[in-house]
N, C-alpha and C positions, 0 to 999 in steps of 0.2 A: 388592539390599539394600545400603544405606549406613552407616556405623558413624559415631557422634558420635567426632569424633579425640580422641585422650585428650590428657592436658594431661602436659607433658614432666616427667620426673625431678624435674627443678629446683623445678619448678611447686608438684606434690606435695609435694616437700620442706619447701618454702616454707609452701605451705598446715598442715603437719605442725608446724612451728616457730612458728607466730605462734599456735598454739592454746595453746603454752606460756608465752606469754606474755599477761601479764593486760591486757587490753583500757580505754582509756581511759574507756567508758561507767562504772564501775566508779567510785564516788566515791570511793572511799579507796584509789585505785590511783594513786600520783603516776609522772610522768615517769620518776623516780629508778626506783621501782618496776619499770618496762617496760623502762630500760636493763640492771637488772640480773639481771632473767629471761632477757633477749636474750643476755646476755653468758654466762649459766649455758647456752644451749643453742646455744652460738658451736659454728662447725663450718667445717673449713679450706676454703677456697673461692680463686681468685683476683681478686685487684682490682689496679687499678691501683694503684702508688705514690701519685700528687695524689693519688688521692681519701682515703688515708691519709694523708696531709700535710695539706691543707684540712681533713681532720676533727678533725685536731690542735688546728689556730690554733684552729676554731670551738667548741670544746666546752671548750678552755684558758678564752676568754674569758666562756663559759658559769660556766664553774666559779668565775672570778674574781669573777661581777657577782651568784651566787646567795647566799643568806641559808639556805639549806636547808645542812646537815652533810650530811646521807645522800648529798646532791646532790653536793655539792662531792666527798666521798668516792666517788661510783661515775663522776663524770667524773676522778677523778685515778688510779682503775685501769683504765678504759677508755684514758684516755692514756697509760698507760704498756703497756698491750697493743698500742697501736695503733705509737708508738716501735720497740716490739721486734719486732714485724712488718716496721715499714720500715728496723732495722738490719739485720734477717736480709737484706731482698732486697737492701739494699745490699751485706752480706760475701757473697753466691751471685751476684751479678751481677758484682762489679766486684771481684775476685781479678786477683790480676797474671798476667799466663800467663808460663808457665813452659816 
């Protein structure tokens, strides 16, 4: 007997988190909308620093070029979550040793 392999933690997880978040099919579910369900069911994980950095510059320039309020508002608290992310790993990384 063979078992279908189950799909990892993460996987689950994943699949568990994007159900909370409302689906673009969905006509009066804007962008804005799905970033800030995503960010309501944010959950500590690690990533690299760049990829926190690049996501800075691009969603900065997002936010500069959009015409939407709600927008421009859930890209100026996503970037300032995304900042304090990559202050913390800078003061836990790079402490002067003692």
């Amino acid at each position: 007997m063979t078992n279908a392999p189950q799909p990892s933690r993460d996987r689950a997880l994943g699949r568990g988190v994007s159900l909370l978040i409302p689906q673009s099919a969905a006509a009066t579910v804007s962008p804005a909308d799905r970033a800030a369900a995503a960010l309501a069911a944010i959950q500590t994980v690690p990533v690299h620093v760049g990829v926190l950095q690049a996501a800075v510059l691009l969603l900065e320039e997002h936010g500069r070029t959009s015409d939407d309020a709600r927008t421009r508002a859930t890209v100026d608290t996503t970037v300032a979550m995304l900042r304090t992310a990559v202050e913390q790993h800078a003061d836990q990384y790079h402490q002067p040793k003692g």
